[in-house]
C-alpha positions in Angstrom: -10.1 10.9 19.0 -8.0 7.4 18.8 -5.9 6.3 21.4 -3.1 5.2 20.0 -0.3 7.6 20.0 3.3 8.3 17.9 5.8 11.0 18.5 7.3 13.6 16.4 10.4 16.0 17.5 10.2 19.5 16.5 13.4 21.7 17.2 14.0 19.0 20.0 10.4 19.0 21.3 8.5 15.7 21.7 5.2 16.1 20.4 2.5 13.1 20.9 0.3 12.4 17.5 -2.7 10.5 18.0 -3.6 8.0 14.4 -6.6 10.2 13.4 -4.3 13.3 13.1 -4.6 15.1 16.4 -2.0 16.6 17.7 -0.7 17.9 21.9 -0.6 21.1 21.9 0.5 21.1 25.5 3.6 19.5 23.9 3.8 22.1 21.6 3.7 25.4 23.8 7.0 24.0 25.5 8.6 25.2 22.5 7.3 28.9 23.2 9.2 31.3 25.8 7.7 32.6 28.3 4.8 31.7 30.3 1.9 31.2 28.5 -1.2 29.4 27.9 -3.4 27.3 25.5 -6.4 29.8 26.5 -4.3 33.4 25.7 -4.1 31.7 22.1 -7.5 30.7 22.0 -8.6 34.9 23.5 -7.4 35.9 20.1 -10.6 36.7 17.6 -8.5 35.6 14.4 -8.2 31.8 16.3 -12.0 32.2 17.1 -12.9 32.8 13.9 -10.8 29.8 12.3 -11.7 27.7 14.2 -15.0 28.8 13.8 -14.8 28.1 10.0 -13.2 24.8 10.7 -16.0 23.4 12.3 -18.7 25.0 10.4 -17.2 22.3 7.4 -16.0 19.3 9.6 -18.9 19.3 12.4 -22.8 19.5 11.5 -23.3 19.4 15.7 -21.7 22.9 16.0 -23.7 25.1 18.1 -23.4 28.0 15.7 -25.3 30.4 18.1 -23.0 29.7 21.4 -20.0 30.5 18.9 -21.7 33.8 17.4 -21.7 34.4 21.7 -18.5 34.1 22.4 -17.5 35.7 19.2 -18.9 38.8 20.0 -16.5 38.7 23.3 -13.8 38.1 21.7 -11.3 41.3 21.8 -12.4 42.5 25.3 -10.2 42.9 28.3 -12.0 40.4 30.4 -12.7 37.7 27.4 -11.2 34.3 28.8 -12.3 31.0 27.4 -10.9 27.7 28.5 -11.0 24.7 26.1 -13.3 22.6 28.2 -15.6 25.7 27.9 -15.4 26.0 24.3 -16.3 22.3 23.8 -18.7 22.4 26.2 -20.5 25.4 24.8 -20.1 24.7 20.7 -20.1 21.2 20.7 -17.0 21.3 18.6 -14.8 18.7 17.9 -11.7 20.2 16.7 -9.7 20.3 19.9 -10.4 18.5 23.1 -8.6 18.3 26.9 -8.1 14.5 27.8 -6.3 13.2 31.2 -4.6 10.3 31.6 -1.3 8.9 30.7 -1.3 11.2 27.1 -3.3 13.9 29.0 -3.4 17.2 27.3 -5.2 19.3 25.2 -5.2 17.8 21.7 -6.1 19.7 18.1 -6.5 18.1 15.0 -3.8 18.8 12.7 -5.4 22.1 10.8 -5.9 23.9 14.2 -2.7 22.2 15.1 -1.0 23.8 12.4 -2.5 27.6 13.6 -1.3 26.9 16.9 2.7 26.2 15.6 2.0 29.4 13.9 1.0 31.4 17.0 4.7 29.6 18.6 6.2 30.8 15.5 6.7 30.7 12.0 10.0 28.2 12.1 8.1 26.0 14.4 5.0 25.6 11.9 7.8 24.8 9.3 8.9 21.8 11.0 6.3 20.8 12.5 4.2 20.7 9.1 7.5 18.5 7.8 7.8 16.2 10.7 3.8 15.7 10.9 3.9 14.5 7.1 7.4 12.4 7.4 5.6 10.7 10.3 2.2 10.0 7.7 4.2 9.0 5.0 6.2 6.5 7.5 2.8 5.0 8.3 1.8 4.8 4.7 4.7 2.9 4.4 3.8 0.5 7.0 0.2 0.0 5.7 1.6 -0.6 2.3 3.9 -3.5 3.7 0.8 -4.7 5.5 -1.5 -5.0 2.2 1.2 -6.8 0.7 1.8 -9.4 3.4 -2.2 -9.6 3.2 -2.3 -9.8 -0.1 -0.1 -12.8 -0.9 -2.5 -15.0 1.5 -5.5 -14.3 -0.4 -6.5 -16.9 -2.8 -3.3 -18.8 -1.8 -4.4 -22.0 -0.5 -7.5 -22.0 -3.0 -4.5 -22.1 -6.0 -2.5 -24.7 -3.8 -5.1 -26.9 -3.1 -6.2 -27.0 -6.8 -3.4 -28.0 -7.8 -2.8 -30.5 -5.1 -6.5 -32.0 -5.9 -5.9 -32.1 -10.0 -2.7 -32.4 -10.5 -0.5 -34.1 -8.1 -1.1 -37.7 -8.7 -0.7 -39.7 -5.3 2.2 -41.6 -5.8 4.6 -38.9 -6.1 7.8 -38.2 -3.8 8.0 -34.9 -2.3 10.4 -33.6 -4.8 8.0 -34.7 -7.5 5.3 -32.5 -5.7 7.6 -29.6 -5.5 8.3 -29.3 -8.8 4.4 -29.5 -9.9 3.9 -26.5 -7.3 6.5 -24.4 -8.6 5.9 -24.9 -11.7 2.5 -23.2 -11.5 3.8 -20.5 -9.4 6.0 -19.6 -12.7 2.6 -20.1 -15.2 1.8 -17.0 -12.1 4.6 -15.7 -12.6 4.5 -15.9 -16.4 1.6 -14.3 -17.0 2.5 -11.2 -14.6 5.9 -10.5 -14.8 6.9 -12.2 -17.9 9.8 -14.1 -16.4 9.8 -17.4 -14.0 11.4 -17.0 -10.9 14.7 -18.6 -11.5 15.4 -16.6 -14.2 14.5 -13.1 -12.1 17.3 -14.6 -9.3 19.8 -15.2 -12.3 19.2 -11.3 -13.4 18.8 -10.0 -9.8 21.8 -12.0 -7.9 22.1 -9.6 -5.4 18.3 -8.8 -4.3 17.0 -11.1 -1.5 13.9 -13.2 -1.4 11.9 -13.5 -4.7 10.5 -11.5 -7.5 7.1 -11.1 -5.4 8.8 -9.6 -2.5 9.9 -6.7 -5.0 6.1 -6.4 -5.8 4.0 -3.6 -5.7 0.5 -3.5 -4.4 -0.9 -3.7 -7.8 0.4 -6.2 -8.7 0.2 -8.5 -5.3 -3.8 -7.4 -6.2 -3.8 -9.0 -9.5 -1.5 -11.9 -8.6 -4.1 -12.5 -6.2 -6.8 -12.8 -8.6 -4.6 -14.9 -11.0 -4.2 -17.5 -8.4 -7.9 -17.8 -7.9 -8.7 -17.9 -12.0 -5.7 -20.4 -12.7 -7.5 -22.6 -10.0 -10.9 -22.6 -11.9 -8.8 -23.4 -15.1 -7.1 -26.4 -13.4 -10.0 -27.8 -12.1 -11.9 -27.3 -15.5 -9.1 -29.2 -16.8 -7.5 -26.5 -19.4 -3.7 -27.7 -20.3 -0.9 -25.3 -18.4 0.2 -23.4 -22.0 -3.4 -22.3 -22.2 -4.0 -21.2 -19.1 -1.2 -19.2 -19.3 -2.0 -17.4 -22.2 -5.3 -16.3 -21.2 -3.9 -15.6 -17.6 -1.6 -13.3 -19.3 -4.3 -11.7 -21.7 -6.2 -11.3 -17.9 -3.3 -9.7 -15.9 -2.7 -7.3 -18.9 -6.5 -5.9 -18.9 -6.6 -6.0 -14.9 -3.2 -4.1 -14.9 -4.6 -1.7 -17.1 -8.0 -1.0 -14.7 -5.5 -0.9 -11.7 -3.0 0.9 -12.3 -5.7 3.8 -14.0 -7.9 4.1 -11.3 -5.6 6.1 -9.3 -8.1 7.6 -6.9 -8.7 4.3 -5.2 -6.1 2.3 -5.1 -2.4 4.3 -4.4 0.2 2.5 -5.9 4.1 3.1 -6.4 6.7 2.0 -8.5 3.9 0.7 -11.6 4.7 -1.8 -13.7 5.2 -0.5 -17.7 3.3 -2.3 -20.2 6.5 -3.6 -21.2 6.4 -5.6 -18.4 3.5 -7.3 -19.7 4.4 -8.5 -22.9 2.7 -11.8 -24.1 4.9 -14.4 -22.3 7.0 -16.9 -24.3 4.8 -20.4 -23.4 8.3 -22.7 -24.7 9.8 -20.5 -21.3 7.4 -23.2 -19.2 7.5 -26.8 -19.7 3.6 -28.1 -19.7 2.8 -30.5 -17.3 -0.3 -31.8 -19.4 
């Protein structure tokens, strides 16, 4: 289990979530009246048994014929097992006691989920709600991470390219500003199908630029376009070509992208409208 730790409220009850998806159930059994413990849940043979189950498919270390043994107890007066003792004596890996600062017993979210049941029905309800706001928060903040990650890649190769073959050394700085931005449009071009300054002039109330409003799909091919319009520079190609097979590139890569759903999880997908040949006259050629 990770050690690094969020919180989630459930009908006013802070509840600590560790980032592989374990959850406190000594936070949780605040929420139940009376006194009670995490061991009078785990007496019950219906909890054995699913939790029996769960390891059986998560855990090829279960010790299958300690669990048959306490199984078989299970259901009798004097049955008590503690959760250090279940660990201890299957091995399992499903829920775990920890001390320290976030000390508690901890289950991972499927056993977590049979123990807001046990509490009660409205508490699995929200707890199941408040558990997935709380992933899809963090999916959120991985998918701004991948994008600032993203626009890095390949950027100084595609810089420096252009710097090296076409930035002559007696230009002023304005000079050299205009070469650079320039090829960040042929970019831009070939993606999009619009240059920057005309995506301000039809967005005048959006901050930043076009590739701030960029999904992950397309920061991924933008990426690769900046290293293959470096190649081209280098070999020399003049700037309409290049953007024309940059285009034709971003197009077919857009297409493998945005179809191979399983690896890659993207939102807000560019249409293949959005990828219509550009309009070369759009960009002036600087060779």
């Amino acid at each position: 289990m990770k050690k690094k730790y969020n919180n989630i409220t459930v009908l006013d009850r802070a509840i600590a979530v560790t980032e592989d998806n374990y959850i406190s159930l000594t936070d949780m059994l605040k929420a139940k009246d009376g006194e009670f413990f995490i061991s009078d849940w785990l007496r019950n043979r219906n909890t054995l048994e699913y939790m029996g189950i769960w390891e059986s498919i998560n855990n090829p270390d279960f010790n299958y014929g300690e669990f048959a043994t306490i199984k078989s107890q299970s259901g009798l007066n004097s049955f008590k097992i503690s959760v250090k003792e279940w660990v201890n004596k299957t091995k399992a890996i499903g829920i775990m006691a920890k001390a320290g600062r976030y000390g508690g017993t901890y289950a991972h979210k499927d056993l977590a989920f049979e123990f807001g049941m046990w509490i009660s029905a409205e508490f699995k309800i929200y707890l199941v709600i408040e558990f997935q706001r709380l992933k899809d928060q963090e999916f959120e903040n991985l998918d701004w991470n991948v994008k600032r990650s993203l626009t890095k890649i390949n950027y100084r190769l595609h810089t420096d390219s252009i710097k090296e073959n076409l930035i002559p050394d007696n230009l002023s700085k304005l000079q050299t500003s205009k070469i650079y931005a320039d090829e960040a449009d042929v970019l831009n071009m070939a993606l999009y199908g619009i240059t920057a300054r005309q995506w301000r002039i039809q967005n005048p109330n959006k901050a930043g630029n076009i590739r701030d409003y960029s999904n992950v799909t397309q920061l991924i091919c933008l990426s690769n376009l900046e290293n293959i319009n470096s190649i081209f520079i280098k070999d020399g190609l003049i700037q309409s070509i290049r953007l024309e097979r940059l285009n034709q590139i971003a197009i077919q890569q857009m297409n493998i992208l945005t179809n191979n759903r399983n690896n890659i999880s993207i939102k807000n997908e560019m249409s293949e409208s959005d990828l219509e040949k550009p309009d070369t006259a759009k960009l002036k050629p600087n060779s």
